[in-house]
C-alpha positions in Angstrom: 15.7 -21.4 33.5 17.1 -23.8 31.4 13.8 -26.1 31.6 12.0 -23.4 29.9 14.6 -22.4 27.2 14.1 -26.7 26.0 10.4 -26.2 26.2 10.3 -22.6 24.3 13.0 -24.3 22.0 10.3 -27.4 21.3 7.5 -25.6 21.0 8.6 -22.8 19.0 7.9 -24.4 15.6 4.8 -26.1 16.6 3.7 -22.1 17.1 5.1 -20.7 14.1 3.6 -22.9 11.9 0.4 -22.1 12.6 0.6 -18.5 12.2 0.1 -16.8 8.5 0.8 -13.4 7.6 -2.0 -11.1 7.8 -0.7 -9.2 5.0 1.6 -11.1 2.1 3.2 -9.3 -0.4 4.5 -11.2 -3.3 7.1 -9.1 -6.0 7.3 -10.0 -9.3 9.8 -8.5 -11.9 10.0 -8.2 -15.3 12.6 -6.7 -18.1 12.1 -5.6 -21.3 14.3 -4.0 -23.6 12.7 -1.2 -26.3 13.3 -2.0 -30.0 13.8 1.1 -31.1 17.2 3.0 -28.8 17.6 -0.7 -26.4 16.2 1.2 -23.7 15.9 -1.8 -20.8 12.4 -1.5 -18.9 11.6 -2.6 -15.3 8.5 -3.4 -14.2 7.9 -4.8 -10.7 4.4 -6.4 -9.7 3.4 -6.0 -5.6 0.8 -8.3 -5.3 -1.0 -7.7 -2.0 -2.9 -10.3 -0.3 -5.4 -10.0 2.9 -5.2 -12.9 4.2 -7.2 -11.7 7.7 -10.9 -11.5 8.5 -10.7 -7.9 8.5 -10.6 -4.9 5.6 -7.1 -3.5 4.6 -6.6 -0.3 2.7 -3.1 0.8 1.0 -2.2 4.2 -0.4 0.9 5.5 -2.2 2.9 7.6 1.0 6.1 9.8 0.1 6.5 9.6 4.4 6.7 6.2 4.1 9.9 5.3 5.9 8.3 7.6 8.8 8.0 4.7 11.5 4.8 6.4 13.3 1.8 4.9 11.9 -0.2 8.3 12.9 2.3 10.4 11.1 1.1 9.0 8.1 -2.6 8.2 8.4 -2.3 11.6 9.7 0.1 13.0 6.5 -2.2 11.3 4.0 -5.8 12.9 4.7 -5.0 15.6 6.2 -1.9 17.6 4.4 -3.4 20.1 1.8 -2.5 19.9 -1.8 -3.1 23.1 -3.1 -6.3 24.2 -1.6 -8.0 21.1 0.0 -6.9 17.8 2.0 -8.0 14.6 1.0 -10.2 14.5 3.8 -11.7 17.7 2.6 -12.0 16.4 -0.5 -14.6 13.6 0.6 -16.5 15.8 2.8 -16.9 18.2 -0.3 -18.1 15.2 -2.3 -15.1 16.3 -5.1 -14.1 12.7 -5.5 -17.2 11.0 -6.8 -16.5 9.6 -10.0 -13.4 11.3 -10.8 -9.7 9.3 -11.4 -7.4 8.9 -8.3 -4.4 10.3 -8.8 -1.6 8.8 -6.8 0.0 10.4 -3.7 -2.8 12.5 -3.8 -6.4 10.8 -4.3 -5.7 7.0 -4.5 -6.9 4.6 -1.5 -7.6 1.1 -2.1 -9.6 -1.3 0.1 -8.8 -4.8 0.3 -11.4 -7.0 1.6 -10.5 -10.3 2.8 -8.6 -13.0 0.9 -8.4 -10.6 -1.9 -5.3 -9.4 -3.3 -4.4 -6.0 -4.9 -1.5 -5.6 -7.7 0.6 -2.4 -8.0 2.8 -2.4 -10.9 5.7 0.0 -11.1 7.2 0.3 -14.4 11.1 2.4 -14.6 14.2 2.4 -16.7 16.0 -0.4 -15.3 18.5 1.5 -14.1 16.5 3.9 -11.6 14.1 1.0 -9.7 13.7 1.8 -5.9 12.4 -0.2 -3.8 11.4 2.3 -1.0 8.3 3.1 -3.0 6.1 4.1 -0.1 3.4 1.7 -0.3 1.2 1.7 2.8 -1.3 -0.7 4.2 -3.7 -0.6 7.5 -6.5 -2.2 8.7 -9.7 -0.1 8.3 -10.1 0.0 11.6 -6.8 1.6 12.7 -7.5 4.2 9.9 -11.4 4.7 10.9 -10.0 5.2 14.5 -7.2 7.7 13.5 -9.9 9.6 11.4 -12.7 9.4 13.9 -14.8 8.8 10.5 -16.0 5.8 9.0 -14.9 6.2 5.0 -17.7 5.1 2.3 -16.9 2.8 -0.6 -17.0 5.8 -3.2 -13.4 6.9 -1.5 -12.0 3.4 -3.1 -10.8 2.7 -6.0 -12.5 0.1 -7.6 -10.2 -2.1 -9.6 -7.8 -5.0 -8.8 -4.5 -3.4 -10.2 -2.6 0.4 -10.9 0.0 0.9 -13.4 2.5 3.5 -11.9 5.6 5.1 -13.3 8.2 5.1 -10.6 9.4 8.6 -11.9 6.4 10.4 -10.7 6.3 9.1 -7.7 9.4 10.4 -6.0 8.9 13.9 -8.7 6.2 14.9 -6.4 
């Protein structure tokens, strides 16, 4: 027993340093304070990169902190929002060239060795960091879906600019 512990212990870091992060997220913050009333202004920058051989996609989830992946693939496309899913949505073809709207509407894919910025802007004194951003592998998605999603679904640019207060009014 103690022969393997010495050669787990050696080998360890020869391991680890070969392994990357599939996913790394990099945070950025930045204050500001308004000239007129000194109102101090967060805004914090997620920058998202796929480092894998495979396509991500990240949403915007209130259910975030739920620890079942399925729960919120599941919460995502299919809960209704007044009269349609998301899912129903796409099928209906009600999303082609309209604005995502996140919570609702926005999905982004990230292709590999791209990266994909959210910037969150507050009062400095009501940042969160539970924000509920989201990210899977296409594939886990596709597979939870049973439907392979088309590129009009995405949104198409390399950053959002969201208002932490209307993401946890919702």
């Amino acid at each position: 027993m103690r022969f393997k512990l010495v050669i787990y212990l050696l080998l360890f870091p020869f391991f680890t340093s070969f392994s990357q992060d599939v996913i790394k997220v990099d945070t950025v913050h930045m204050e500001w304070q308004s000239h007129i009333g000194g109102i101090v202004y967060r805004m914090t920058s997620y920058m998202i990169t796929n480092n894998s051989d495979k396509n991500y996609i990240t949403w915007v989830s209130p259910i975030a902190s739920c620890n079942k992946a399925t729960d919120i693939i599941h919460d995502f496309f299919f809960k209704v929002h007044g009269d349609f899913s998301l899912l129903q949505f796409y099928y209906e073809g009600l999303l082609n060239n309209q604005d995502a709207t996140i919570g609702y509407t926005f999905i982004k894919k990230i292709k590999p060795k791209e990266t994909f910025t959210y910037n969150v802007i507050c009062l400095k004194n009501t940042y969160r960091k539970d924000l509920g951003i989201v990210f899977f592998s296409q594939d886990v998605v596709e597979k939870h879906l049973r439907v392979k999603l088309d590129d009009s679904l995405f949104y198409k640019m390399d950053s959002v600019i969201m208002g932490q207060n209307y993401l946890f009014s919702q």
